[in-house]
C-alpha positions in Angstrom: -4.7 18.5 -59.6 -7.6 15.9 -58.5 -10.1 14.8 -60.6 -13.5 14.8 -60.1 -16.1 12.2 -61.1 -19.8 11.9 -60.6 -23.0 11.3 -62.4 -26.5 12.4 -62.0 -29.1 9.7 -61.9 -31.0 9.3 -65.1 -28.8 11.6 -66.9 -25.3 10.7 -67.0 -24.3 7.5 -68.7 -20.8 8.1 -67.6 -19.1 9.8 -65.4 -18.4 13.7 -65.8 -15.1 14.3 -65.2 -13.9 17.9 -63.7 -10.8 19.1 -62.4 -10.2 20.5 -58.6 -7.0 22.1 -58.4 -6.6 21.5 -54.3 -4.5 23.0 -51.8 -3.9 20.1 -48.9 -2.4 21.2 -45.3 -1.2 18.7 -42.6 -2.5 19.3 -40.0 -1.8 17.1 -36.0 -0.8 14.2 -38.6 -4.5 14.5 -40.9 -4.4 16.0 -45.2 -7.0 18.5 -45.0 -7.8 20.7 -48.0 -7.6 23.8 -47.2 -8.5 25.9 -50.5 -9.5 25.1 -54.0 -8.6 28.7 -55.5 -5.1 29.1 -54.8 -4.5 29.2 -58.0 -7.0 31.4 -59.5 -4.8 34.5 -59.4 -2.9 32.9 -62.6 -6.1 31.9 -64.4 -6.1 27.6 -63.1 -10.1 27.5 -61.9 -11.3 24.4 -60.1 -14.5 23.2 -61.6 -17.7 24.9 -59.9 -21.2 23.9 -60.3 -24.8 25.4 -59.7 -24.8 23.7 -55.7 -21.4 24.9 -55.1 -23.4 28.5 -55.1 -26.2 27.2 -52.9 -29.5 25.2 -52.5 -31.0 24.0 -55.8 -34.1 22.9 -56.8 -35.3 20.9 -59.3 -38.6 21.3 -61.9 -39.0 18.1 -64.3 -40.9 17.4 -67.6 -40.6 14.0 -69.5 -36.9 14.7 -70.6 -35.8 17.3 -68.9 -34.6 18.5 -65.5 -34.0 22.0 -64.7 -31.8 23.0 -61.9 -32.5 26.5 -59.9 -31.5 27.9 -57.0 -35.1 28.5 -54.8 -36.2 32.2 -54.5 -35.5 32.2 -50.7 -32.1 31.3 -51.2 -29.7 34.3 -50.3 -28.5 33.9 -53.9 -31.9 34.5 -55.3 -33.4 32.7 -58.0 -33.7 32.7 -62.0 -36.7 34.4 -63.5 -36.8 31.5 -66.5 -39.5 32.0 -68.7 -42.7 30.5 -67.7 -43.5 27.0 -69.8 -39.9 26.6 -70.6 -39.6 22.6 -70.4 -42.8 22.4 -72.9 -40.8 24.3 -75.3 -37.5 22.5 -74.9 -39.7 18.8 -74.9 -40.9 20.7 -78.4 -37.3 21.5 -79.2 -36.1 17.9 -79.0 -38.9 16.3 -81.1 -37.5 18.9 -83.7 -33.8 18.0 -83.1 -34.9 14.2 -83.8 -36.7 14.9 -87.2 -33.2 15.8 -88.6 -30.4 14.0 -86.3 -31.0 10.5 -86.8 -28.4 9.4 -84.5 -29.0 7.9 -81.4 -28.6 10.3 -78.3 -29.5 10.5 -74.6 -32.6 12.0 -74.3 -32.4 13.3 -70.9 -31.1 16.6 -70.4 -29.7 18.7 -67.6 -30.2 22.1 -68.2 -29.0 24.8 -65.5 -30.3 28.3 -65.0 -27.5 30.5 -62.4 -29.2 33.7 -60.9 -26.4 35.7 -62.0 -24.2 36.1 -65.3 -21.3 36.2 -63.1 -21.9 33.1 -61.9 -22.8 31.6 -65.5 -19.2 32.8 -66.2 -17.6 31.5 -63.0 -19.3 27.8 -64.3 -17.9 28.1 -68.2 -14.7 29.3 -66.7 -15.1 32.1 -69.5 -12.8 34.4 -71.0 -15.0 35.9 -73.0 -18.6 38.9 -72.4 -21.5 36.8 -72.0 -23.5 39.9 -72.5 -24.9 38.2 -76.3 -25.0 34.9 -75.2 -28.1 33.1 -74.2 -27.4 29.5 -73.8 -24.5 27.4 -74.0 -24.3 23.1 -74.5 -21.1 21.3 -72.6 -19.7 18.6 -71.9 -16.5 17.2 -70.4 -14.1 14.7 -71.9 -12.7 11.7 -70.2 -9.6 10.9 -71.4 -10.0 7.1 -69.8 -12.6 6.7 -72.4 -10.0 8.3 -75.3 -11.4 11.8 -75.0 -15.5 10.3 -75.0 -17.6 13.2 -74.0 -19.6 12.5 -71.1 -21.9 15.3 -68.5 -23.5 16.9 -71.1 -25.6 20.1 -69.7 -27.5 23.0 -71.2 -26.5 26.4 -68.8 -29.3 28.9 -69.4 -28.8 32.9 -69.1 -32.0 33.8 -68.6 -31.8 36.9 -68.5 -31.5 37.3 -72.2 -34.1 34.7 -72.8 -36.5 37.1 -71.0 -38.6 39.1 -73.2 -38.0 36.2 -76.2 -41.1 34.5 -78.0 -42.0 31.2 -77.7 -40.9 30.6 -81.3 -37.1 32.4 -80.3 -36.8 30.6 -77.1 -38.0 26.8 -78.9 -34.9 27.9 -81.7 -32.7 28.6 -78.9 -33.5 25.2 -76.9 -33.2 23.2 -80.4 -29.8 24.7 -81.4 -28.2 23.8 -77.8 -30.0 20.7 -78.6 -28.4 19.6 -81.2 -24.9 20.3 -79.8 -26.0 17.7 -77.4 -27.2 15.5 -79.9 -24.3 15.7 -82.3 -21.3 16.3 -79.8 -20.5 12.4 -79.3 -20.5 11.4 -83.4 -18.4 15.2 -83.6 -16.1 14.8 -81.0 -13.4 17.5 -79.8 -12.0 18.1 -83.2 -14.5 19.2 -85.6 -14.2 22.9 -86.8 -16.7 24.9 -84.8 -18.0 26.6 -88.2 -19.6 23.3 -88.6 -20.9 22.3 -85.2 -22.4 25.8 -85.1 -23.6 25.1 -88.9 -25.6 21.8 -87.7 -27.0 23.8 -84.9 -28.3 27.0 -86.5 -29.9 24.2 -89.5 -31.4 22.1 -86.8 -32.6 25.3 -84.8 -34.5 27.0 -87.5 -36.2 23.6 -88.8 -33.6 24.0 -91.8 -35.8 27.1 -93.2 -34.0 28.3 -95.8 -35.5 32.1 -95.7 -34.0 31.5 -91.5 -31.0 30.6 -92.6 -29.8 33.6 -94.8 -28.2 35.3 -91.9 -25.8 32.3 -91.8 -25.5 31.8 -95.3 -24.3 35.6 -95.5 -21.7 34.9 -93.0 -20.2 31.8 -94.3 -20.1 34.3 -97.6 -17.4 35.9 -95.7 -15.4 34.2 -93.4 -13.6 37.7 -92.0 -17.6 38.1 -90.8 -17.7 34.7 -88.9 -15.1 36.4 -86.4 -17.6 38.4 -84.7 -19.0 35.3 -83.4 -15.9 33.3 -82.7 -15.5 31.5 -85.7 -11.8 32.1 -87.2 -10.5 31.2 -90.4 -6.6 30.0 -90.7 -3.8 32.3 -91.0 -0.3 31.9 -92.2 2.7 34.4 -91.9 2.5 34.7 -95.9 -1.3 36.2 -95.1 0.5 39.3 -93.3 3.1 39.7 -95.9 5.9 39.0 -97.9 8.2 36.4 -96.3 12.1 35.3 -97.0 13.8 32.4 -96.0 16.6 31.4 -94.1 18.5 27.7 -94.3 20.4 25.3 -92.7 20.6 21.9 -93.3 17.6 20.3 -91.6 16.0 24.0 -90.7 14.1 26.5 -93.1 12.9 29.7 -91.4 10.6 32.1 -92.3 9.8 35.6 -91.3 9.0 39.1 -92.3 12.0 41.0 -94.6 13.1 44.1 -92.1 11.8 46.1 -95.6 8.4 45.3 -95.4 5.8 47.3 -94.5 4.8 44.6 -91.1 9.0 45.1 -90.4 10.5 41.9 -89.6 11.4 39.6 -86.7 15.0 40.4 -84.4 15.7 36.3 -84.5 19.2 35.7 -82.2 22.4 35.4 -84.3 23.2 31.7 -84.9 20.1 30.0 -83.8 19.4 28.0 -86.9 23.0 26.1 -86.3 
């Protein structure tokens, strides 16, 4: 594994750090790389970014840069909606009237042509098909985990379509991930980062915010979007225990409806 570092001028405070996961050849007495996919057959993805794909270009506003590959390109380009940055420099002034942190105020944001690539980028295991926008970030573990490269990747093809009032909730609520993720950091439950988010997104209108209220009602219902409550092997079922004298284990008794669990003779001692 080899770790990558950079920063983009006048966005990154510190470095973003990626990982490459590199073949290397000898080759008449030189290293050469020779692959950084080797691995992707058992699910270990180097880090790829919008120029890996192909030519970018860039359109700016005050805060904002946003990244596309140009129409000619054999890629093609992203059909992002037309006055996008206004709305997003609209979006920030609303994150700021309710996080009164300090934050970086210049954003990244990245619009791929296809979802394919969007998914190649997040290295996601997961349908991006109701997804419009995601926040990251990458940790450096030099700097004890800090987060650092913070982006906003844009599918645009589901912001298409959207009012100016959807796509300005949209840009406020990745926002605000960018605005809250260094106070958060890595461990905060995601039912409250997402909480913040959806607040800070819809101006924290209560009549807005019923949907979520409706689901934090319910946390089986918060699954559908990712958001899992805890489970414990008494949650499935009755459980009995078995001893030794620094051990205790639990399972499933063989008459219970779940059945129980074939441990190996002897493996407490």
């Amino acid at each position: 594994m080899v770790e990558e570092r950079y920063r983009v001028a006048g966005f990154d405070q510190a470095d973003a750090v990626e990982n490459l996961f590199l073949t290397f050849v000898r080759d008449d007495g030189e290293w050469l790389v020779a692959s950084d996919s080797d691995l992707a057959d058992v699910g270990v993805l180097s880090a790829r970014h919008l120029w890996d794909f192909g030519p970018v270009e860039a359109t700016t506003s005050e805060h904002f840069t946003l990244l596309t590959h140009p129409c000619a390109a054999a890629i093609g380009c992203a059909a992002v909606p037309e006055g996008l940055l206004g709305l997003a420099e609209d979006a920030l002034a609303q994150v700021d009237e309710l996080w009164r942190l300090p934050w970086n105020h210049h954003v990244l944001m990245l619009a791929p042509t296809e979802p394919a690539q969007l998914g190649r980028m997040l290295q996601a295991t997961f349908d991006l098909d109701s997804f419009v926008a995601f926040a990251t970030a990458t940790a450096d573990l030099e700097r004890d985990g800090a987060f650092s490269g913070f982006r906003v990747l844009l599918k645009w093809q589901s912001l298409a379509g959207r009012t100016s009032e959807s796509l300005r909730t949209i840009l406020a609520h990745e926002l605000a991930h960018v605005a809250t993720r260094p106070a958060s950091g890595p461990f905060v439950p995601t039912f409250v980062e997402e909480g913040i988010a959806e607040v800070v997104g819809h101006e924290d209108d209560p009549a807005a915010l019923l949907h979520l209220e409706s689901l934090v009602a319910s946390d089986s219902d918060l699954a559908d979007v990712g958001v899992l409550s805890a489970r414990h092997l008494w949650d499935f079922g009755p459980v009995e225990a078995t001893t030794s004298e620094h051990f205790t284990l639990l399972t499933h008794p063989c008459a219970a409806a779940i059945g129980c669990a074939a441990v190996p003779e002897g493996l407490l001692g």
